[in-house]
C-alpha positions in Angstrom: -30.0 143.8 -4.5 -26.7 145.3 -5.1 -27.7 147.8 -7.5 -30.5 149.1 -5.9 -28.1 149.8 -3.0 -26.2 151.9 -5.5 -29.5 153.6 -6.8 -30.3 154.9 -2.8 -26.3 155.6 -1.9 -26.3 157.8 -4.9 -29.4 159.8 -4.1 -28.5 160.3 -0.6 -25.5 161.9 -1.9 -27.0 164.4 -4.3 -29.4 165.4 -0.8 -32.2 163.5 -3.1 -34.9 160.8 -1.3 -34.4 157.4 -1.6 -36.5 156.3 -3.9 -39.5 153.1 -3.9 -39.5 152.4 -7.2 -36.7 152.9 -9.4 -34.6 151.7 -12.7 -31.1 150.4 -13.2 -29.9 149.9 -16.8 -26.3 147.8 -16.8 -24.7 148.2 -20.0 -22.1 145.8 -19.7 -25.4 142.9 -18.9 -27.3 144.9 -21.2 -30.4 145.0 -19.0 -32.7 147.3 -17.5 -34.3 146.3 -14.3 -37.4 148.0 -13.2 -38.5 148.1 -9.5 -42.2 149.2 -9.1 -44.3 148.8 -6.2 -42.0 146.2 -4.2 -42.0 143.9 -7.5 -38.3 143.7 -9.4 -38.7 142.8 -13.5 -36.0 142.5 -15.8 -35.9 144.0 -19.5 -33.5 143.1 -22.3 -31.9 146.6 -23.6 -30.1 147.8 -26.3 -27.6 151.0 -25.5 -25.0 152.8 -27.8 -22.9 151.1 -29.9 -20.5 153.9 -29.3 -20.4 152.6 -25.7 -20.8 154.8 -22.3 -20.4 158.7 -22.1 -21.9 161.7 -22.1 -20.8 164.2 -24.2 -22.8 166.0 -26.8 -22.9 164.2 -29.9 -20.6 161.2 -29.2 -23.6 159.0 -29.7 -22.7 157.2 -26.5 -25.4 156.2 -24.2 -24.8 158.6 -20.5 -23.8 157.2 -16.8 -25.2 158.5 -13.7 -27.8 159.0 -12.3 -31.2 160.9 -14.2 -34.9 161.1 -13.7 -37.7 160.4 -16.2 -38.2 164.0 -16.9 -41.1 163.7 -19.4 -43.3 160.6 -20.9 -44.4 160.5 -24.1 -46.8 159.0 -26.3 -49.6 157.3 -24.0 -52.6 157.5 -26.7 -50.2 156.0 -29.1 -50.6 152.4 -30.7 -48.0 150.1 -30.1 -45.2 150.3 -33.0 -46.0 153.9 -33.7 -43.2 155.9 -35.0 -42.3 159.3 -33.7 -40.2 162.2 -35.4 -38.9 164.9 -33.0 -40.8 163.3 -30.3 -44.4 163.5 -32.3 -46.1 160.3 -33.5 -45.8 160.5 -37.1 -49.1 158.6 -37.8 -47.0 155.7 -39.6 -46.0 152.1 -37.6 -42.9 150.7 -37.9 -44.0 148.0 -40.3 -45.6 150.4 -42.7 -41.7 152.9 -42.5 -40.8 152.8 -46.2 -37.3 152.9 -44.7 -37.7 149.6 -42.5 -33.7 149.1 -42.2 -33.8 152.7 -39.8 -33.2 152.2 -36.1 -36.7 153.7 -35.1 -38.1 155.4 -32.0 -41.4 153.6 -31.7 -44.7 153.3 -29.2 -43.4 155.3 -25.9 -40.7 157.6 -25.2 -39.2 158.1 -21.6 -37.0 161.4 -21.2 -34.2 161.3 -19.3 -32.7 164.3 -17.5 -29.5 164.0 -15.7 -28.9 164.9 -12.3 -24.8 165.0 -11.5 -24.2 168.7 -12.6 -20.9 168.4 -14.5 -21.6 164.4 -15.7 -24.8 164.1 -16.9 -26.2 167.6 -16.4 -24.8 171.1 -18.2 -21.0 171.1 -18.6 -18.4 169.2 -18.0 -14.9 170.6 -16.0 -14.2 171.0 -20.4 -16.7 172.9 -20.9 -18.3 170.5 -23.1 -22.3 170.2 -22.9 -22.8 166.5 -21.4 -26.6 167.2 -21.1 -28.6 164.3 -20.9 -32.4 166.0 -22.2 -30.4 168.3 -24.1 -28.7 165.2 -26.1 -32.8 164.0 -26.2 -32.0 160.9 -24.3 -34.7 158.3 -23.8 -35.8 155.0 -22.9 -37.9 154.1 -25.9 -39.2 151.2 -28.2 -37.7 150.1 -31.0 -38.2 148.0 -34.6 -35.3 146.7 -34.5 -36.0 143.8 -31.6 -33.7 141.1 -32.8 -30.9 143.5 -32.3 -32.3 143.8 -28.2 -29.0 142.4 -26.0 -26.5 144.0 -27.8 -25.7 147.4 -28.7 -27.6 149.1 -31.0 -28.6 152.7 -30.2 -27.3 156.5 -30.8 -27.1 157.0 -27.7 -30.4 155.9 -26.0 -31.6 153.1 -24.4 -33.9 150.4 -26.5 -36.3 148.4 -25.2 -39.6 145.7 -27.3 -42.5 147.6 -28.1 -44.3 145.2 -25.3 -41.1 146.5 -22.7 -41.5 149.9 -23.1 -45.2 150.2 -23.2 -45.0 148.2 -20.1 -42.7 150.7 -18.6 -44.4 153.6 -19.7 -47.5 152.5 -17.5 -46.1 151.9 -14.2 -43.3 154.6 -14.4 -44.5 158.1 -13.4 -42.6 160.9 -13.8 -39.5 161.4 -11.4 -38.6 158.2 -11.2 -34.8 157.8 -10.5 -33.1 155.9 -13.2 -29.0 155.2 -13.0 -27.0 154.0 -15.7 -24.3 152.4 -14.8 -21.0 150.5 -16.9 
């Protein structure tokens, strides 16, 4: 596959390994697909409706390559709602404020790797930090909004998706996002 070709040509040149299992989010297809122990799945996505960037509080959703730096929430029940990356105890369907784009079940961290894109400061000197702009992959109430964007900046996914995820991605994985 094309893009996973693009996943191992971009970690060879940051002097990275090539990675088995990987993900690839497309914004333009508004996909994620997940390779995992020689099998290839495909997840619908939501990313920022501000589009593709990555400076610091342009609530766009940032390129390049990153790594899942931290996972989150594995005792959880699915639909659970966090706050600053703590389950709040409340599920999405019991939110008094049901019309709020919610992080829910699992949370992914991302952490860019391209010093300069995705990681510290650009040639601006603007911070284009992807774990310092608290990036993730995560799940979301808002599933009939899943295909288009819909997101501050992170990428949505079904509670099912992202649960799914969670469990068969460990930490380190590679994951590029791409236009």
């Amino acid at each position: 596959m094309v893009l996973m070709r693009e996943m191992s040509d971009r970690l060879t040149a940051l002097g990275l390994p090539v990675a088995e299992d990987c993900i690839v989010v497309s914004i333009d297809q508004q996909k994620l697909w997940i390779l995992s122990k020689g099998a290839l799945r495909t997840f619908v996505i939501s990313s920022a409706r501000a589009g593709l960037g990555c400076v610091q509080d342009s609530l766009q959703t940032p390129c390049g390559l990153h790594r899942v730096a931290e996972k989150i929430g594995s005792a959880a029940p699915a639909s659970m709602v966090f706050k600053g990356r703590k389950a709040t105890g409340v599920l999405s369907s019991d939110w008094p404020t049901p019309e709020d784009n919610l992080i829910t079940s699992r949370i992914l961290w991302l952490e860019g790797l391209e010093n300069g894109v995705n990681a510290g400061t650009d040639a601006a000197g603007q911070v284009v930090d992807t774990k310092a702009r608290f990036v993730y992959l995560h799940g979301t109430n808002q599933v009939a909004k899943l295909g288009q964007p819909n997101s501050h900046g992170c990428v949505l996914l079904s509670d099912a998706d992202i649960i799914h995820i969670f469990d068969i991605t460990p930490v380190g994985t590679p994951v590029l996002i791409r236009a």
